[in-house]
C-alpha positions in Angstrom: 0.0 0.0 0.0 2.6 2.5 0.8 5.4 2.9 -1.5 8.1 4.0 0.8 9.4 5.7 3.8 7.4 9.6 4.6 4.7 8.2 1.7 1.0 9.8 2.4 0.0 6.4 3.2 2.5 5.7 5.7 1.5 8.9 7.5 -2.3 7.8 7.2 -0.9 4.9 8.7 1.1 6.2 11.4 -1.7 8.7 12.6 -4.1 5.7 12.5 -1.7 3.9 15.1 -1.7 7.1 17.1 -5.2 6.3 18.0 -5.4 3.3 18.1 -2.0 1.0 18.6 -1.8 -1.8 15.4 -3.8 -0.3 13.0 -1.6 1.2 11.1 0.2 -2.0 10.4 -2.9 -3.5 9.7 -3.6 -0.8 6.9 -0.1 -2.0 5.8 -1.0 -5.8 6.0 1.0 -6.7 8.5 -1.4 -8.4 10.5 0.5 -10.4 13.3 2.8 -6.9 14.2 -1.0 -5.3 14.3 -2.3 -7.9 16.4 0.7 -8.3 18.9 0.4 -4.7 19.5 -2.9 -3.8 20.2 -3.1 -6.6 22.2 0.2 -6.0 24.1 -0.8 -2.4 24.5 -4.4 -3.1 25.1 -3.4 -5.2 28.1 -0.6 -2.7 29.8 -2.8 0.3 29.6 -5.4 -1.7 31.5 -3.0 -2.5 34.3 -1.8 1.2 33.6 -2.1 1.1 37.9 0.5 -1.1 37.9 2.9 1.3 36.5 5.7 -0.8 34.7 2.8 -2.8 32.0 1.5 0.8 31.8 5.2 2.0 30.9 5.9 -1.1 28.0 2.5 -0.2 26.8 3.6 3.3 26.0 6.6 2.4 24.9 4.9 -0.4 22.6 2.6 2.0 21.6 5.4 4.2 20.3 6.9 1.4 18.7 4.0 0.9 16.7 3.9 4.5 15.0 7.5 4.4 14.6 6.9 1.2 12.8 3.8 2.7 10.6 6.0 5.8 9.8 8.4 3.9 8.6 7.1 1.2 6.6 8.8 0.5 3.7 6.9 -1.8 1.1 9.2 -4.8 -1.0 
């Protein structure tokens, strides 16, 4: 879908994962990174009390915009 690195559809993407963590590798079809994260991220945010899963899950979270940013297609 995107064609390289700072493409309009990796920004798409990387704003989509702003909101909501995994989707913008879903958009990309990378569908096991999507799933890992929004279920890793999911999980620490609701154990955010906890402080350290909520911690990872920001830092996951991250991790998956960085990813979507920078998406480069083969």
């Amino acid at each position: 879908m995107a064609d390289g690195t700072g493409s309009s559809g990796n920004v798409i993407a990387a704003l989509c994962s702003v909101f909501v963590p995994g989707l913008g590798q879903l958009l990309q079809g990378k569908v096991l990174p999507a799933a890992f994260m929004f279920v890793t991220v999911g999980v620490g945010y609701w154990f955010w009390f906890l402080i350290i899963p909520g911690i990872v899950a920001a830092l996951i979270h991250l991790w998956s915009i960085l990813d979507a940013a920078t998406f480069q297609s083969r």
